[in-house]
N, C-alpha and C positions, 0 to 999 in steps of 0.2 A: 673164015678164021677158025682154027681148029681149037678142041678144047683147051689144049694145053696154054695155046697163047692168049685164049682170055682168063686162064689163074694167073699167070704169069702180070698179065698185062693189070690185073686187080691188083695182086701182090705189089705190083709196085705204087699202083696210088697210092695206098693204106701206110706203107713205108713214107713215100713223099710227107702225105699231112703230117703224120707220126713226126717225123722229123723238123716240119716247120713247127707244129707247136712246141718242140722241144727246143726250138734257134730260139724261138719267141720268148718263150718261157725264161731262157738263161739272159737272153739280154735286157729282160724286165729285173732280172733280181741284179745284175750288174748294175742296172742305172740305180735301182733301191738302196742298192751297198753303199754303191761310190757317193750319194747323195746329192750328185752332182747338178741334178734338172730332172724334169719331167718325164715321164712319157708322152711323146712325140703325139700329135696332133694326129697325121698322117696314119703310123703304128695303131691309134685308137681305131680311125676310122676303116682301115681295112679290116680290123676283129670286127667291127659291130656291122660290116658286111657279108660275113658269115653268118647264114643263116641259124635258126635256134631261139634261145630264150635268155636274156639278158636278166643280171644277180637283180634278184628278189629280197627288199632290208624286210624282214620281220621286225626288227629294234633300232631305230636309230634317237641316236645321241640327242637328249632334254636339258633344255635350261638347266643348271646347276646355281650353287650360290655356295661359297665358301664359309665356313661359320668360325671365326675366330681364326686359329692355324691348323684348322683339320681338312686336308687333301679332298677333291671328290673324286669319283668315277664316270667317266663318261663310254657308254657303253652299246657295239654295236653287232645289231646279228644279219646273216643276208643266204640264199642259197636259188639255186646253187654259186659257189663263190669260190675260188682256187685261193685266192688270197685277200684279204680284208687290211687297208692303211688308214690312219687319221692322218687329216693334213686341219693343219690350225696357225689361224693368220697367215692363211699362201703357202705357209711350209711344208714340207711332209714331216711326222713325229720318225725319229729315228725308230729302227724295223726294235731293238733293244728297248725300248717304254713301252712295245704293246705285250700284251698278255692274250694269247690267243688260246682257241679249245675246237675241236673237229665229231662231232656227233651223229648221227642217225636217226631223222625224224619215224618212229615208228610205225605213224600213219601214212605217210608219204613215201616214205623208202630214201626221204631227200638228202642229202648231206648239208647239216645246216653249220656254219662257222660265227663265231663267236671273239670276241675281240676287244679289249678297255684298255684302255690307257687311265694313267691319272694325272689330275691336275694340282700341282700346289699355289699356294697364295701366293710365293712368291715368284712364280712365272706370269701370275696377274697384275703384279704389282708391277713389271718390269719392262709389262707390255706398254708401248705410248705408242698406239695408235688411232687414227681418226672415229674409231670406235670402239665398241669393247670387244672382249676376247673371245675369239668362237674356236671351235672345230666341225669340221666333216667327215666321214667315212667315206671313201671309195672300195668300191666290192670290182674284182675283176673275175670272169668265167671266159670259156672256151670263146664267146660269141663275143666278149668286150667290156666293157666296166658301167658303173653304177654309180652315183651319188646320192649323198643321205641329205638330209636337214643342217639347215649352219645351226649349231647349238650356243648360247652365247654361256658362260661363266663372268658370275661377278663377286666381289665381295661383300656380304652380306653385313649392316651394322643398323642402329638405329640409335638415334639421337638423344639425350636428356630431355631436353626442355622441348615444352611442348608450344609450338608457336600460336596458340591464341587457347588459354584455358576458359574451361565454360566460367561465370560469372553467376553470384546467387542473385533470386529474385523474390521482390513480394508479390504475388495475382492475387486477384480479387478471384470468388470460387466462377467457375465458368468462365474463367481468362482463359487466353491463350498461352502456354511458356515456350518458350524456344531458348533453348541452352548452345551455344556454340563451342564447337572443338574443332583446333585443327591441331590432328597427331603432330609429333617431332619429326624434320626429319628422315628417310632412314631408305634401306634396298633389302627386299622389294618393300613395295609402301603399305606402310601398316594397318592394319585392318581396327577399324575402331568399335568398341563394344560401350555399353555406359552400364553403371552398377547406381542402385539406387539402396543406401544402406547396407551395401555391400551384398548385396543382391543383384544377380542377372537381370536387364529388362531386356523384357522380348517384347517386340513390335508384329510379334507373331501370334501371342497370348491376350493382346488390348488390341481392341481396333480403334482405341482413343491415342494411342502411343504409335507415332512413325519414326524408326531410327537410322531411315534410307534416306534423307536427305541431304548428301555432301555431309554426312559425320555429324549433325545437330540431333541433338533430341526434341521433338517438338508432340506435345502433348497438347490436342486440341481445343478440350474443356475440363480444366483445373476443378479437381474432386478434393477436397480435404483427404482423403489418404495418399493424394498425390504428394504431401508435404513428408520432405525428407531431405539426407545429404546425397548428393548426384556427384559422380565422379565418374570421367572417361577414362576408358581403357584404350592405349595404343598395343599392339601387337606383332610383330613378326616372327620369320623362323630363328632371329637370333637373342629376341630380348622382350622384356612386357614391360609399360610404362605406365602411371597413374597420373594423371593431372590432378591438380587442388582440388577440393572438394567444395561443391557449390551449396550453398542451403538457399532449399527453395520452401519457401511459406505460402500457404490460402488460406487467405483469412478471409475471415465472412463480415462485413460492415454489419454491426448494427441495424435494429430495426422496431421501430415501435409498437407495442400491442395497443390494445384497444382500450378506449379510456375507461374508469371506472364510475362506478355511479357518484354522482355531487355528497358533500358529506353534509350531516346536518348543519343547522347555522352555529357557529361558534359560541354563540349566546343564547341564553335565553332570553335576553331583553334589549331593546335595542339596536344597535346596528355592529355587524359582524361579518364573518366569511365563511364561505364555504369553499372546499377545497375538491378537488378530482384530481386521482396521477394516472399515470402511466409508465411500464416500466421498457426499458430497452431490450426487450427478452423474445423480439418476435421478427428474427432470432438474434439472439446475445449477439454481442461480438466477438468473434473470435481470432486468437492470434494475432493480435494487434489492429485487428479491425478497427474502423471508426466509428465511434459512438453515436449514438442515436443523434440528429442537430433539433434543436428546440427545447422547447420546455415538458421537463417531467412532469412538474404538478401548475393545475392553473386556478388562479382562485379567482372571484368574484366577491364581492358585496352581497348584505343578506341583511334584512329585518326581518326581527320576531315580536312578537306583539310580548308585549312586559308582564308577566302574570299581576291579576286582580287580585288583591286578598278581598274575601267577605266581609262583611262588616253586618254585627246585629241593629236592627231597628230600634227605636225605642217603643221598651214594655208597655202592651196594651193595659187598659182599665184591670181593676181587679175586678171581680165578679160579685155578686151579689153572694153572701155568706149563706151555704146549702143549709140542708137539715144536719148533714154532718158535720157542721161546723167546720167548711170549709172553704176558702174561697181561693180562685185561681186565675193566673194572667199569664198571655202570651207572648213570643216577639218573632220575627223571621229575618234569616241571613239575608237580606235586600238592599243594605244601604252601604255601600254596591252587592249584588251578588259575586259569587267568587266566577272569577272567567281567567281564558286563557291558564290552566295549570296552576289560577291560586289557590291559596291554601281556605278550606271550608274553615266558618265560624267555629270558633271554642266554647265549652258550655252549651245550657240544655236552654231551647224553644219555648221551656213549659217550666211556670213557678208555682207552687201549690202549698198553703200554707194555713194556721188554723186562725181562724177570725176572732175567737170568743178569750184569747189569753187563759185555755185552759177551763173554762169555766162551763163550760157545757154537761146537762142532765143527759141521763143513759138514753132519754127518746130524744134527744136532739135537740131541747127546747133551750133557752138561753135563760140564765140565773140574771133578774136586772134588781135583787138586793140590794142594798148599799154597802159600801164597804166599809169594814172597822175602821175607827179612826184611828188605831195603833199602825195599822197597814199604811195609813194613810203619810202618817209622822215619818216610820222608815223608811216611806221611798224618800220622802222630803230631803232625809239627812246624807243619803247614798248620792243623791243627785248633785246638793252644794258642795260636796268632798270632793267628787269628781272633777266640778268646775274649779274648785281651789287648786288640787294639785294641775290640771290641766296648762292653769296660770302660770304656776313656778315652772313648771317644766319649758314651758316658752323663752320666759325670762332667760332662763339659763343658757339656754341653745345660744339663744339673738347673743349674748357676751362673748359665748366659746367662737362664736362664728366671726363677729367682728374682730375678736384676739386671733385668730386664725388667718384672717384676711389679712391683718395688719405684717404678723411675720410672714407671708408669703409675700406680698408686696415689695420686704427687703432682699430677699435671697434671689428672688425673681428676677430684678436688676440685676444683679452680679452674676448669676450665672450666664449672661446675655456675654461680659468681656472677655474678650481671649485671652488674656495675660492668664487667669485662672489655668488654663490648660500649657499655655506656651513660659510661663514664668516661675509658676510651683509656689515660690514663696514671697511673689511680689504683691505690691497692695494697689489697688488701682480705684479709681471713682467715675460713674456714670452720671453725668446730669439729666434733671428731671423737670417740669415742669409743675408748683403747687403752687395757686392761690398767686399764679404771676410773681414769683419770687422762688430764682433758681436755688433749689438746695441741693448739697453735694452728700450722695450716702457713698458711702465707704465699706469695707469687705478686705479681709485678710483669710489668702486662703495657706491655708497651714498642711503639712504633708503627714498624715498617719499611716503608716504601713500595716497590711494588711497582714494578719497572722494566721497560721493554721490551726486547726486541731494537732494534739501530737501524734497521732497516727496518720497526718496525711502528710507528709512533706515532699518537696520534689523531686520527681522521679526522673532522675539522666538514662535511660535504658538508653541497650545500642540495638542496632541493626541483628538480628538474628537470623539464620535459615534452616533451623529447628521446628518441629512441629511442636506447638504450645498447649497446654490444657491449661485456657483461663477459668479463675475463679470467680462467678457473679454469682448476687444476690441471688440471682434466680436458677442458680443451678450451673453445671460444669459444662462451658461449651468447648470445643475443638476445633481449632482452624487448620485450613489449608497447609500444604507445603508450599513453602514461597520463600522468597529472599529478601523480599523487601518489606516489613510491620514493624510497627510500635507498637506499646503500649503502658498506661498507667494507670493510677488511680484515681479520680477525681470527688470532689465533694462538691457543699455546696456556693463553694468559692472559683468553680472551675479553672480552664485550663487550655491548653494547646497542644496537637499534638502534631510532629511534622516529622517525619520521611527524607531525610538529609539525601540532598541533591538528585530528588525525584519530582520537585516543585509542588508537592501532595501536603495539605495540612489540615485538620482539624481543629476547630474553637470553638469548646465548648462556655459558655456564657455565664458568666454570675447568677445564680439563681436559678439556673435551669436544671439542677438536682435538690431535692428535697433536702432539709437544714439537717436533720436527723441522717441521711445516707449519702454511702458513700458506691461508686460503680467502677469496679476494673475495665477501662474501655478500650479497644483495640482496634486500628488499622491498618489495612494490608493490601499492597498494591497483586491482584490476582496473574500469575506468571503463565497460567494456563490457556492452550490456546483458544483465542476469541470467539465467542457465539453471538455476540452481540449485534455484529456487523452483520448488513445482507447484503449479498455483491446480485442479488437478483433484484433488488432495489438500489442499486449503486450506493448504498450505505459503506461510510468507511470511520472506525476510529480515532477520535481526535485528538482523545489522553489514553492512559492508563485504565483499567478499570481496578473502581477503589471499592473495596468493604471498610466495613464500620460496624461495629458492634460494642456489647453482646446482643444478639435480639432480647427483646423483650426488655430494652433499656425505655426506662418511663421518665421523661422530662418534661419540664413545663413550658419551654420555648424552646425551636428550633435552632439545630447548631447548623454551624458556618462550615463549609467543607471548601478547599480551593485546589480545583485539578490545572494544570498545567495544561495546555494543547498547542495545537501547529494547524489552526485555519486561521487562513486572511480573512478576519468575521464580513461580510458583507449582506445584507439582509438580499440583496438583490442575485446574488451568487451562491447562499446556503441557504437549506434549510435545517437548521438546528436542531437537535432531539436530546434529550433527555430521558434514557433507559433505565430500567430498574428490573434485576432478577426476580422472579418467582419464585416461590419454592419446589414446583418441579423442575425448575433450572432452565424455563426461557424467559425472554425477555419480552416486560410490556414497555410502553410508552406512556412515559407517566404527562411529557409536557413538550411541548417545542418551544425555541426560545422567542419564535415573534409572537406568540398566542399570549393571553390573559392564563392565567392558573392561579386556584388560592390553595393549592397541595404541597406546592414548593417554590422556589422562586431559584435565576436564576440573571444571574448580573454577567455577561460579556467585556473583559479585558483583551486588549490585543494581543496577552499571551497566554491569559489564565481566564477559566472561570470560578465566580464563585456561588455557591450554591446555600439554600437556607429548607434543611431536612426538616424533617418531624420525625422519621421513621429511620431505623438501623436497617441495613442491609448492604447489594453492592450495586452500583451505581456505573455507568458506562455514558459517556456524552460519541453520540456520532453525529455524522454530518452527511445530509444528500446534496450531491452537487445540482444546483437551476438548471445551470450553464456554465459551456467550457472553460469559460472566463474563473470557474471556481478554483479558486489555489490552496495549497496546498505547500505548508513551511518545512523544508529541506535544512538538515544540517549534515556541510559535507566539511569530511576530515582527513585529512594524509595523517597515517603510521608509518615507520619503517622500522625492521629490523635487521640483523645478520642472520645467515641462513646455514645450514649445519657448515657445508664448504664457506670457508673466508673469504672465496673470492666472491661469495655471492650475496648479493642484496636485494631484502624485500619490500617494494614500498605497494601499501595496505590505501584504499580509498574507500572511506567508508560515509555510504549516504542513509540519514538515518530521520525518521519527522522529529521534527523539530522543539523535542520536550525535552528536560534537563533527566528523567528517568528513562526514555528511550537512547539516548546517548550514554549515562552513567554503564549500560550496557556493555555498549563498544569498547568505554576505556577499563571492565573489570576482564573485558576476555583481550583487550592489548596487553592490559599488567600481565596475566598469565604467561602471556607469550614472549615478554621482554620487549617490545612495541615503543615507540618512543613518538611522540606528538610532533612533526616536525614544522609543522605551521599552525595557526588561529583557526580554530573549524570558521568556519564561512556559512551563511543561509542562502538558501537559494530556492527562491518562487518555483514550484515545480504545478505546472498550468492542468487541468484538468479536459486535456482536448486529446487523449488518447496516443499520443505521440511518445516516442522511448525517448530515454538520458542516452548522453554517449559522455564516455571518458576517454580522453586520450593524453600521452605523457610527449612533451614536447621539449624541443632545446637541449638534450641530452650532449654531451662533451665525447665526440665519435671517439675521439683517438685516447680517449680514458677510459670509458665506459661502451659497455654492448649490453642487446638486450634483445630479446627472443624473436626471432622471424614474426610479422603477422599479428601481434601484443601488442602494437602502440595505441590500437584505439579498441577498446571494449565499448557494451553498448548493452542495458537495461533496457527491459520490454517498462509498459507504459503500467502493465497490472504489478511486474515485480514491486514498484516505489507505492500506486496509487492504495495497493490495498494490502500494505504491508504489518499491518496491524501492530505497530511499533515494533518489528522487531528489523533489527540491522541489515545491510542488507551493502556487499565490498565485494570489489575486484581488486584483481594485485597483476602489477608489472615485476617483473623478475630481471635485476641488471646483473652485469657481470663486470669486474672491473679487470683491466688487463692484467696491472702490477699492481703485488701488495704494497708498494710505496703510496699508490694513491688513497686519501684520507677524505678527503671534498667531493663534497655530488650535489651537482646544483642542476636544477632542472623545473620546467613550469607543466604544471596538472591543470588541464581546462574539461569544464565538467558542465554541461550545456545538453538542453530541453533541444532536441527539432521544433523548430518556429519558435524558441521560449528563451527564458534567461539564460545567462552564463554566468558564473562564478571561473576565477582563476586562485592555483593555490601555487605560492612560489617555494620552493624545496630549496633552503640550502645549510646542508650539515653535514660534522664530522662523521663519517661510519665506523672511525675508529674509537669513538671515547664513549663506551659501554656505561661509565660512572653518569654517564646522563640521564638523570629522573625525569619521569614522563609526569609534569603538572597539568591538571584538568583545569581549564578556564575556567570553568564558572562554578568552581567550589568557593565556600566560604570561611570564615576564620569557625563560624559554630556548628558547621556542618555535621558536627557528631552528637549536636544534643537533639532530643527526639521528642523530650517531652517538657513542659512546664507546667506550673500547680500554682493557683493563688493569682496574688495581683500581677506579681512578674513578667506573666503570661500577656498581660494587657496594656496599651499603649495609655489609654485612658482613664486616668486616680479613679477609682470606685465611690470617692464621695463625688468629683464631678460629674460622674454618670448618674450616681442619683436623683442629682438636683437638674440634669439635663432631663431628664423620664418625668421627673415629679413636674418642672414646668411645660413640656411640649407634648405633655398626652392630655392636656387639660383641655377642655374644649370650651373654645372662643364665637362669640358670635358670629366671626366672620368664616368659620371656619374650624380646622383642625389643625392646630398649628404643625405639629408632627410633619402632615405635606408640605409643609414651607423646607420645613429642616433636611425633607428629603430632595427638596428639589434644590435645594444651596448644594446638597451634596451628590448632587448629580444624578438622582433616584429617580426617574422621571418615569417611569412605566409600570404594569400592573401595581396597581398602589391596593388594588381591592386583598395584596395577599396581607399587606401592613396592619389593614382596618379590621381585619379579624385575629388579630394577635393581642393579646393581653395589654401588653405596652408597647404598641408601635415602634415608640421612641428607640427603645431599646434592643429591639430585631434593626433598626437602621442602622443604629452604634456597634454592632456586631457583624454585620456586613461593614461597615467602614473599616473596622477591625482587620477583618481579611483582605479589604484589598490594601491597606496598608502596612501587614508585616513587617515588608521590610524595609519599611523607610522609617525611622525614629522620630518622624518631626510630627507634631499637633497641627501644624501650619495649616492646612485645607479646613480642619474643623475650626480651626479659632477664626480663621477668616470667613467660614459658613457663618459662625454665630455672631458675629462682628457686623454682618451686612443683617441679619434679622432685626440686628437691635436697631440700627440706625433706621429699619421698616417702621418697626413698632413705636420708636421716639417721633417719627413724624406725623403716625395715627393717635397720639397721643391726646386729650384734649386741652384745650387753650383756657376754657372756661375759670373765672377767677371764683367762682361757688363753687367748683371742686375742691371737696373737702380733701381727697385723696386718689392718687392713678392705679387704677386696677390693671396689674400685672398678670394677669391669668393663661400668659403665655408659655 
């Protein structure tokens, strides 16, 4: 074949191909146009049988997700490539939706084609097919075509609520916690994060913290800084969500430290106790932990041997008379000697004295002269004068004594009948037994009112919250700033002084300031925060704490102070204490109340104590609980008011211990706010076993009233009430009424210990009649007077307290009658403080005094002395040679 016919014969292959890929080519974009069907099965398969290299996707089309109504892009690159289509759910996208671009890869030389289409939400929305919505690319080149990745598109949302929110917890420290979350919801699914305080946790930063498992947070060993609020985070690309916030607590249970050494014996003589504690400190509790179980302090039985006092022997001979005219005799502390801590003999061992009556020469020799007889006559005459007066002075006594004995024997009987105290001006007669022949004595008690000096009269002070500069005898003292003191002036007629609707009173005693002086004295409940208490000894306040002054007030008998508290007394559940300030401002322990003390005394009411001072200062009563069984008196109260909006209402619950000054509190900071008392405050036993109060508001009228998501039930830690040192201590519910037509709100407040009592408070009142005053229960008609002066003051006529003193401090053979009188009147314990007081009688009458303020009847004492007598008339004697009955009771 010659040259020509092989160009020739090239020339026309090159034409041929030339020409099929261009038939090809036009009837590829004809079927694209027309959009009629496919490319041919067949068509395919003879291109990709031409040899070469089939389209190359450098980019093919990714998941997408639509966010709200903003289009995506779906996006595809391939080379070499003649033409680039999306086909989406089977279709082909018309050739008009693609956006195509033709470039020159530089390092290749390639021609690389490019190609998007977009997608709207509502081509998604419109799609209902067996699945969700995809597309593909297809690349065609010279050799045949190419397929990409189905990409799918979805729409992208995420839900509110979140279907299982984590839940708070209490662990003990080295618990386990596990908090559950399951996100809302949502496409794609949300990635969950937790925030602890509003803080990121990484489970990448703790290797105590894992937040990989199925969406929970699980912290393996609970650390006290693990304690916070915990809240999951949901997340996707369209929306971020917060679940409830969980609080999570570790608390540390209690734990006892080591005991203390035994204290000495209570006594020194006799039989007594000894005492050891221990406190809950090792380590505390914390965060609601559980309290130590068992007993803080343990006591035991104890003798002490009773001290010996010494005693002298009796004086040996005297001595034989020296040269120096003198002679000497001795004795020694032996009969007993002093043991056990008694007190050594008084006076000297050694007597030395001169023998000769003066009459001794300068060498020592003895004058035996005789003596004048004028000497003689004088002593004679000195001696029978002696004896003569000696005589009369006898006589006299034996008449004063027998007229003495005789008027006491009258007034003796009568003071015995209670008509005296319970009658005033009635006449009454006790029979007696004389000589077997009943005689009737008789007694008219008459009523003398007792008068002042004209400089002392009674003083009505009010309530002040001024700083005071009193004036005393002894110079100008300054008291605190406080809201709550009295004060007056007393003489020697004394007086009262009391603290309106704080349960606080002072009584000072007839006779227990000097005749001649008078003393400005003053009480004042201290507003400043407590030091008295020790919560590292579980010490907690049981009243107020009171002063009394001025210092350096000098009396001759202790006064009566009566504090108000909130313990259920139980000797078996408290231990009682009696605190006294120092002057560098801490507190000692002057007494407990199951102990003996002769420094103070101190009498146990189930709602008051009363107390018998020697000493001004301030005074604090706390209490250690044995055991959890120790209680603790709650007084809970509903407030409500209106709130700046009309449609809205506040009801106020406020739990407060159970004293009439730790409440007087509540209702001065209710008045302020316009507060209105909507039910009877209630007591409620709140148990000493470490457990919190909850309040919750129940029965609410749906379709009248709303009231705040999550606010129906609130909830007091166990430390907030137990060691609240009287001060108030409310949570409030917030309602909302729909229409201002409604005027009624009736609803039940239940107010309840975990494992303890409940009180319920039932609510039903106008919210619309503002003209409604808030009355305090337990005020009284005199609640404004603060002070009294004189007899006034005293339940008991000052002449029958005298004649009670004059006969019951007398002392009887059998006895001391006084302890009779104490134990009628129910005085039955440390009696040794009574037997060191001046006039027993009269420190019992003075404590009676205070614990019956506020009852105006005589009745307990006239029936005390009503049972003595009828003692006394049966030990009486029978004997018909009884000239006369000794009354010396």
């Amino acid at each position: 074949m010659t040259e020509r016919n092989r160009i020739e014969m090239g020339t026309t292959v090159k034409g041929r191909r030339r020409f099929l890929v261009i038939i090809l080519a036009l009837a590829l974009c004809a079927t694209i146009v027309s959009g009629r069907g496919t490319v041919s099965d067949a068509l395919a398969d003879s291109l990709s049988s031409v040899g070469g290299t089939l389209p190359h996707f450098l980019q093919e089309p990714e998941d997408a997700y639509i966010i709200k109504n903003n289009p995506i892009k779906l996006r595809c690159r391939a080379t070499p490539a003649l033409q680039i289509f999306f086909k989406c759910n089977g279709e082909w996208v018309h050739q008009n939706q693609h956006t195509s671009q033709e470039y020159m890869d530089q390092n290749t030389g390639l021609k690389i084609r490019e190609v998007t289409i977009n997608v709207t939400r509502q081509q998604v929305e419109d799609f209902h097919g067996p699945e969700d919505y995809w597309c593909l690319c297809v690349a065609w080149s010279h050799l045949g075509t190419s397929k990409s990745r189905k990409a799918t598109v979805r729409i992208a949302y995420l839900r509110k609520n979140f279907e299982q929110d984590p839940q708070g917890k209490e662990v003990p420290i080295k618990g386990m916690i596990v908090l559950h979350c399951r996100p809302p919801e949502g496409v794609p699914m949300a990635e969950v994060e937790w925030l602890k305080n509003e803080e990121l946790v990484s489970s990448f930063e703790d290797d105590n913290i894992d937040t990989r498992a199925d969406h929970n947070l699980i912290i393996n060993e609970a650390r006290l800084s693990d304690s916070g609020n915990y809240t999951c985070l949901a997340t996707n690309v369209v929306a971020k969500r917060r679940s409830a916030t969980a609080t999570v607590v570790v608390f540390v249970n209690g734990g006892w430290s080591l005991w203390t050494e035994w204290s000495p014996c209570s006594v020194n003589c006799g039989r007594g106790i000894q005492k050891r504690s221990r406190t809950c400190t090792n380590p505390a509790p914390l965060n609601g932990g559980a309290f130590c179980e068992g007993m803080s302090v343990q006591k035991i039985t104890c003798s002490a041997l009773c001290p010996v006092d010494g005693v002298w022997e009796e004086w040996s001979e005297w001595t034989m008379c020296s040269a120096q005219c003198e002679r000497q005799r001795w004795r020694e502390c032996n009969a007993p000697p002093p043991r056990h801590r008694g007190k050594v003999c008084e006076g000297e061992g050694q007597s030395t004295e001169n023998c000769t009556g003066g009459l001794c020469t300068q060498n020592g020799k003895l004058m035996h002269d005789v003596k004048p007889q004028s000497m003689e006559n004088s002593i004679d005459v000195a001696l029978y004068s002696g004896l003569a007066a000696g005589v009369i002075a006898v006589v006299v006594l034996i008449v004063a004594i027998t007229l003495y004995r005789k008027s006491q024997s009258e007034y003796g009987v009568d003071v015995i009948d209670s008509s005296a105290l319970a009658g005033g001006f009635q006449s009454f007669n006790f029979k007696t037994t004389r000589q077997g022949v009943a005689d009737r004595a008789e007694y008219h008690v008459k009523s003398h009112p007792e008068t002042l000096p004209a400089n002392l009269h009674p003083n009505y002070s009010t309530v002040e919250g001024k700083k005071t500069t009193m004036i005393a005898p002894n110079g100008i003292h300054t008291l605190r700033k406080t809201q709550f003191k009295t004060s007056a002036v007393f003489g020697h007629l004394g007086g009262r002084l009391v603290i309106p609707n704080a349960g606080v009173s002072l009584l000072v005693p007839h006779g227990a300031i000097a005749d001649d002086t008078s003393w400005e004295m003053y009480m004042l409940i201290n507003q400043e925060e407590s030091s008295s208490q020790s919560e590292e000894r579980c010490e907690i306040l049981l009243g107020p704490e009171i002063t009394y002054g001025p210092p350096g007030l000098n009396l001759s008998c202790p006064v009566a102070m009566t504090i108000a508290h909130c313990a259920e007394v139980s000797a078996e559940n408290w231990n009682i204490k009696l605190k006294r300030q120092t002057k560098d401002n801490k507190w000692e322990e002057i007494m407990s109340v199951d102990n003996e003390s002769t420094s103070c005394y101190c009498l146990m009411d189930s709602h008051s104590c009363h107390l018998l001072l020697d000493q001004p200062g301030c005074y604090a009563l706390v209490g250690e609980p044995i055991t959890d069984a120790a209680i603790k008196r709650l007084r809970i109260a509903v407030f409500g008011s209106m709130e700046a909006s009309s449609m809205d209402y506040s009801l106020r619950v406020h739990c407060v211990d159970d004293t009439p000054h730790a409440f007087q509190r509540v209702v001065t900071a209710e008045t302020s706010r316009g507060g209105q008392l909507l039910e009877e405050p209630k007591m409620l036993f709140f148990k000493g076993n470490c457990l919190s109060l909850q309040v919750s508001i129940q029965d609410i009228p749906q379709f009248l009233w709303s009231i705040k998501p999550f606010t129906t039930c609130q909830e007091f830690s166990f430390t907030q009430l137990w060691y609240s040192n009287q001060q108030p201590v409310h949570c409030a519910f917030s309602l909302q009424r729909h229409s201002a037509s409604t005027t009624q709100l009736s609803c039940k407040i239940s107010v309840r210990q975990v494992k303890g009592h409940e009180q319920i408070l039932q609510v039903y009142t106008s919210v619309g009649e503002n003209e409604k005053e808030m009355v305090p229960f337990f005020m009284q008609a005199d609640c404004t007077v603060t002070s009294q002066t004189g007899a006034k003051a005293f339940k008991i006529p000052l002449s029958i307290r005298q004649r009670i003193c004059t006969t019951f401090d007398t002392a009887n053979a059998k006895g001391k009658d006084w302890q009779l009188l104490a134990q009628k009147l129910h005085i039955q314990r440390n009696l040794s403080y009574f037997n060191k007081q001046k006039s027993p009688s009269a420190v019992i009458l003075s404590l009676w005094e205070a614990r019956h303020q506020d009852s105006g009847d005589l009745d307990s004492l006239a029936s005390a002395l009503e049972e003595i007598g009828k003692i006394h008339c049966k030990s009486l004697p029978q004997s018909p040679d009884d000239k006369e009955t000794d009354f010396t009771f």
